[in-house]
C-alpha positions, 0 to 999 in steps of 0.5 A: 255291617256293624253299627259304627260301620251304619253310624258313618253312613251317616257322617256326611248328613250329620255334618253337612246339617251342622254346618253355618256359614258364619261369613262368606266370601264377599267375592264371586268365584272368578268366570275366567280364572281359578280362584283360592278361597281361604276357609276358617273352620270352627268346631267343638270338640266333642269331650270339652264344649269350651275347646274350640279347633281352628282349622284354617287353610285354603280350597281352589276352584279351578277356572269353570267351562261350559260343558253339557250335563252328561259331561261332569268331570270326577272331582279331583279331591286332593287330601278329602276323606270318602264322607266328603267324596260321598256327599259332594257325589250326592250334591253333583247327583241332585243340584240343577242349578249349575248344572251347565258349568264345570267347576274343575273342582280341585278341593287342595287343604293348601296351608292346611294349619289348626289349632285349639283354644279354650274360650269357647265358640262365641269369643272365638268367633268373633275374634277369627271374624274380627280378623278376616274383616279386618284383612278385607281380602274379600275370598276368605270364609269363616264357618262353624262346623263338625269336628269330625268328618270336618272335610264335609263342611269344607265341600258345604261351603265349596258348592254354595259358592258355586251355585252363589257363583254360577249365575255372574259366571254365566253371564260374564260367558256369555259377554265374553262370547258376544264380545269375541265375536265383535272383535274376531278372537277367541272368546277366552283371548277375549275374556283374558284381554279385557282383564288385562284392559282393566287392570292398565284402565286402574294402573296407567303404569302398566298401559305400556305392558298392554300394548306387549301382551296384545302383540304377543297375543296377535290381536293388537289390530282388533283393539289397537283403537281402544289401546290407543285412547287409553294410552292418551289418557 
C-alpha cells in the first residue's frame, strides 16, 4: 500500500474532526414524514486561506420506522463518495442511541451548487448565516468544514440530526401508537390524520378538505365527533 493510499484512510477521521456545526437546524427531522435538510458547506481551500468554497444543496431523511437492531438497512448514499460511505459504516457500527429507528437514509446532493469567494471564513460566515436566519425556514444548516472529502461533513451533520431527532421520534410513535389503539386505525392512518386535524385546526379553509380525506381514508366514523366540533368553530 502506498503512502497516499495509507493517508486516505485516514480522510474520514480528518474530516470528521474539522467539522463544526455552526447552525443547526432548529427544526427536528419529521417521525412521520421525509424530511430536506438544506446544508451550506464552508471550507477553505487548502492553497489560499482567504478563499473560501460554498457548497449548498439539500439532504433527505426518509420517514423513520422502528425496527430491531440486527435489522439496519444499507444506507442509500446517492452521489456520496467511499470516505463518507466508510465513516457513516463506522457511526452505524458504534452509536447505541438510535439504534431502535431506521432513518431510511436517502443522503441525495439535491440542488447540489458552489461557489468561491475571497473574503475570508469569518465574513463569509456570517454573511451565509445572516441569510439562513433571515429565511427562517427552521431546516436549513450552516457548517464549517473540509474541502476535500467534503461529503464527509455532510454525514457529520446527517447523524447528529438523527441522534438530535430520535428521541421526539420516539415518543411521538409511541403517541401515535397509543392513539391508534383509542381510535382502532392503524398507527401510521393515525399519525397521518392527526397532521391533517393540525394543518384545518390552523387553516379553517381547509376543515372541508378533512371531512374528504377522513372518508377516503374510511375512518370518518372514529373521528366524525372531533371533525364535527372543528367544523362548528
Amino acid at each position: 500500500m502506498s503512502k497516499g493510499e495509507k493517508d486516505r484512510r485516514f480522510d474520514f477521521w480528518y474530516a470528521a474532526a474539522h467539522t463544526e456545526i455552526v447552525m443547526p437546524p432548529s427544526r427536528r427531522l419529521e417521525t412521520f414524514g421525509s424530511t430536506l435538510i438544506n446544508y451550506h458547506l464552508l471550507a477553505e481551500l487548502p492553497d489560499d486561506p482567504r478563499a473560501v468554497r460554498i457548497r449548498e444543496g439539500r439532504l433527505e431523511a426518509h420517514k423513520p420506522s422502528i425496527i430491531m437492531p440486527s435489522h439496519l438497512a444499507e444506507a442509500d448514499m446517492e452521489g456520496f463518495g467511499p470516505e463518507a460511505r466508510k465513516y457513516l459504516e463506522y457511526l452505524r457500527g458504534h452509536e447505541d442511541s438510535v439504534r431502535i429507528l431506521q432513518y431510511g437514509y436517502s443522503l441525495k446532493q439535491e440542488a447540489y451548487s458552489e461557489l468561491v469567494v475571497h473574503d475570508g471564513m469569518d465574513a463569509a460566515l456570517d454573511r451565509v448565516v445572516s441569510g439562513v436566519k433571515e429565511k427562517g425556514n427552521g431546516l436549513d444548516a450552516v457548517l464549517k468544514g473540509v474541502d476535500d472529502p467534503w461529503d464527509v461533513c455532510l454525514v457529520k451533520l446527517f447523524w447528529l440530526e438523527v441522534n438530535a431527532s430520535a428521541p421526539v421520534n420516539v415518543r411521538e410513535f409511541e403517541a401515535a401508537r397509543i392513539g391508534a389503539m383509542r381510535e382502532g386505525v392503524a398507527p401510521d392512518v393515525h399519525a397521518e390524520v392527526e397532521k391533517a386535524f393540525e394543518r384545518a385546526a390552523r387553516d379553517p379553509s381547509l376543515v372541508r378538505a378533512l371531512g374528504g380525506y377522513l372518508r377516503d381514508k374510511g375512518v370518518f366514523e372514529q373521528y366524525q365527533d372531533r371533525f364535527f366540533a372543528l367544523l362548528r368553530k
